[in-house]
C-alpha positions in Angstrom: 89.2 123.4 133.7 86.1 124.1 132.2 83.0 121.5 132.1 80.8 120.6 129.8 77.5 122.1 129.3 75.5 119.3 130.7 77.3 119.5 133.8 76.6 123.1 134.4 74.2 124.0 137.9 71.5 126.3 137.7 73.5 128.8 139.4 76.0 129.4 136.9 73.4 130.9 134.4 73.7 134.6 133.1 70.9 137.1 132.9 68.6 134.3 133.0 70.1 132.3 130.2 72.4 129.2 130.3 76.0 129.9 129.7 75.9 127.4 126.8 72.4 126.4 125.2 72.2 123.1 125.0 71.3 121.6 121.3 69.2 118.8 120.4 70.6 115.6 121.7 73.0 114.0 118.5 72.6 117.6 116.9 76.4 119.5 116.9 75.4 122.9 118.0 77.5 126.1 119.3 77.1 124.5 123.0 79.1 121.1 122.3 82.3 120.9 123.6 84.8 118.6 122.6 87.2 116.5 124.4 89.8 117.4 123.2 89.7 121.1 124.1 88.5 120.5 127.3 91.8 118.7 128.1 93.5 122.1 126.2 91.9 124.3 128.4 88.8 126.6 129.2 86.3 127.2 126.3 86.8 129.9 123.8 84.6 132.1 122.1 83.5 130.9 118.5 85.3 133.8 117.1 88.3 133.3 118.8 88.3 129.6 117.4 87.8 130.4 114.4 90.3 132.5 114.5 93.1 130.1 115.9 91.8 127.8 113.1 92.4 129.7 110.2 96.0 130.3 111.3 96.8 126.8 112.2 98.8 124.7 109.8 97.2 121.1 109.4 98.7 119.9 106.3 97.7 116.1 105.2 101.6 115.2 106.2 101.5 116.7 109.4 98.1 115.1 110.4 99.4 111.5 109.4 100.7 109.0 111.6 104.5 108.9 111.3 105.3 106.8 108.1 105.7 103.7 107.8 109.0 102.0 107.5 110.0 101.0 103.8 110.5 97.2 103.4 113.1 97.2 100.9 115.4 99.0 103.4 114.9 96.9 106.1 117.4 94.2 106.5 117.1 91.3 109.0 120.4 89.6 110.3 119.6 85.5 109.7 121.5 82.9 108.0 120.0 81.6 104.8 121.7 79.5 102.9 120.0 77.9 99.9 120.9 74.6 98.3 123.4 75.8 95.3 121.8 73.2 93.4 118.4 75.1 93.7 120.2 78.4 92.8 122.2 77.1 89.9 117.9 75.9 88.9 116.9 79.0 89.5 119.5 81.4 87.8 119.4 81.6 83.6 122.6 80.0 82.4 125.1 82.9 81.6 123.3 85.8 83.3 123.9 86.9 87.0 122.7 84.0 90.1 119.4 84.1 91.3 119.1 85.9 94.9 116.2 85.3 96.6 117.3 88.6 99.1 116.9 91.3 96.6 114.8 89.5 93.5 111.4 90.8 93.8 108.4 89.6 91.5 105.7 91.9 89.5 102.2 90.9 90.4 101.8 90.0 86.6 104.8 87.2 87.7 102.9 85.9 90.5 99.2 85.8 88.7 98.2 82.0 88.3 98.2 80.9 84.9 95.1 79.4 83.4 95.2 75.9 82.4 95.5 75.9 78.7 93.0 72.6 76.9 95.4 71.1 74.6 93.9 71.0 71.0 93.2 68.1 69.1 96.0 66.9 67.8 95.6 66.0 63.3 97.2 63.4 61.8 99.2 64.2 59.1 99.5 61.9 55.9 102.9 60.5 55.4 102.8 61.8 51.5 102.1 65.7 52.8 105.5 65.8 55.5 107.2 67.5 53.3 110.0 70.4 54.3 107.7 72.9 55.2 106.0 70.9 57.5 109.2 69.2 59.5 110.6 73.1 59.4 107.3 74.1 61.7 107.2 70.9 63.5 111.2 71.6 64.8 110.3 75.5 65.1 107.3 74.5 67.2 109.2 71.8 69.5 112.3 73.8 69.9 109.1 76.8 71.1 107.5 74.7 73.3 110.9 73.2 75.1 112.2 77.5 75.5 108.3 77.7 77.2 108.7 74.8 79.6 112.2 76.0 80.4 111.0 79.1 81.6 108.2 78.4 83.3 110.5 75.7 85.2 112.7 78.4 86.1 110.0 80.8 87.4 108.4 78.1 89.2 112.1 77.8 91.0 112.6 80.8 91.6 108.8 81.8 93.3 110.2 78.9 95.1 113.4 79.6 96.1 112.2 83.1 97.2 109.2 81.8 99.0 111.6 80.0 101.3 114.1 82.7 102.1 110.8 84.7 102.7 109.1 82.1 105.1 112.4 82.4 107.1 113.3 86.0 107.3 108.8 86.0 108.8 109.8 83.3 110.8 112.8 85.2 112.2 110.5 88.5 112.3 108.3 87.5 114.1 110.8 85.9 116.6 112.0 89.5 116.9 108.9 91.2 117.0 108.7 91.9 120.8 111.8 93.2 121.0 112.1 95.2 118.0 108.7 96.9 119.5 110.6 97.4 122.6 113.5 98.9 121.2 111.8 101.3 118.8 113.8 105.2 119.1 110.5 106.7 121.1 110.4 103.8 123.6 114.1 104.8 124.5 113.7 108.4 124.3 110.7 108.1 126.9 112.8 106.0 128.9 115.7 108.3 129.1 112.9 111.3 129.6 111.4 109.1 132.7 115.1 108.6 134.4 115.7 112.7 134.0 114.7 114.6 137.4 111.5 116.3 137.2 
C-alpha cells in the first residue's frame, strides 16, 4: 500500500531527489495523493492516469446517487375514511367525487389569494333602475354567488386533502424505521453476510 508523500523517510529518496516533490502546502501539485487511490492501490504514473481517465466512462447518471423514489407511485396501506358529508362538499355536483388519494393541486391552486378592498358601493336613484341596470345587478349577483361557490369548494378540498395527507405523514413516519430497515440493499447485505466466506 503505498503512503503518502509526507510520510516518506529520507531513505526512500532516488538519485538524491524525493520520490514525490512535495508542493506548496494547499497548492494541488503532481506529488498529492488522494485518498481515494491510495485505498485502490499503489500510485501510478501521471501518464498512466491519464490514461485510465480518458477511457473511463463517468456519465452524469452513473455518478448520481441512486434515484429517488417517485411519490406518485408510492402507496401507503392506512385506513382513511373521510366524512361523506365533506366529500359530497368537496366534489362539483354532477362530475366524478373528490379523492383526496389521487387529487393533486398546481402551485397556482395553493397560492394565497390577496385580499380584495371592496369598492365603494353608489347609490343608485330610484328613477335610473331601469332594465339595464336590474339585468347587470342579477348578472353580477348570480357571478359573485358561481365565485363564492368555488372558492368554497377549493377551500374543501385543500382541506379534505390536507387531512388525508397529515395522516398518510403521520403513518410514514410511524413506518419510517422499518421501511429503512427493509430497503432491497439492507437485505441483500444481509443474505451476503450469512453466505460463507
Amino acid at each position: 500500500m503505498a503512503r503518502p508523500t509526507t510520510q516518506l523517510a529520507g531513505s526512500e529518496k532516488l538519485q538524491g531527489q524525493q520520490l514525490h516533490p512535495t508542493p506548496p502546502l494547499g497548492m494541488p501539485g503532481a506529488g498529492m495523493v488522494s485518498l481515494k487511490s491510495l485505498l485502490q492501490g499503489p500510485i501510478k504514473g501521471q501518464d498512466r492516469r491519464a490514461k485510465e481517465l480518458s477511457n473511463c466512462q463517468m456519465t452524469p447518471e452513473s455518478r448520481d446517487s441512486p434515484s429517488p423514489v417517485d411519490p406518485e407511485t408510492v402507496e401507503v396501506m392506512m385506513n382513511f375514511d373521510p366524512d361523506p358529508a365533506d366529500l359530497a362538499l368537496s366534489s362539483v355536483p354532477g362530475h366524478e367525487t373528490f379523492d383526496p388519494r389521487k387529487h393533486r393541486f398546481s402551485e397556482e391552486d395553493l397560492k394565497p389569494q390577496p385580499i380584495m378592498k371592496k369598492a365603494r358601493k353608489i347609490q343608485v336613484p330610484d328613477e335610473q333602475k331601469d332594465e339595464k341596470y336590474w339585468n347587470r345587478r342579477y348578472k353580477n349577483n348570480e357571478a359573485a354567488k358561481r365565485s363564492r361557490d368555488a372558492r368554497r369548494l377549493k377551500e374543501n378540498q385543500i382541506t379534505v386533502r390536507a387531512a388525508f395527507l397529515e395522516k398518510e405523514n403521520s403513518v410514514l413516519r410511524q413506518e419510517g424505521p422499518r421501511r429503512v430497515v427493509n430497503r432491497p440493499t439492507d437485505r441483500i447485505r444481509k443474505a451476503a453476510a450469512k453466505l460463507p466466506i
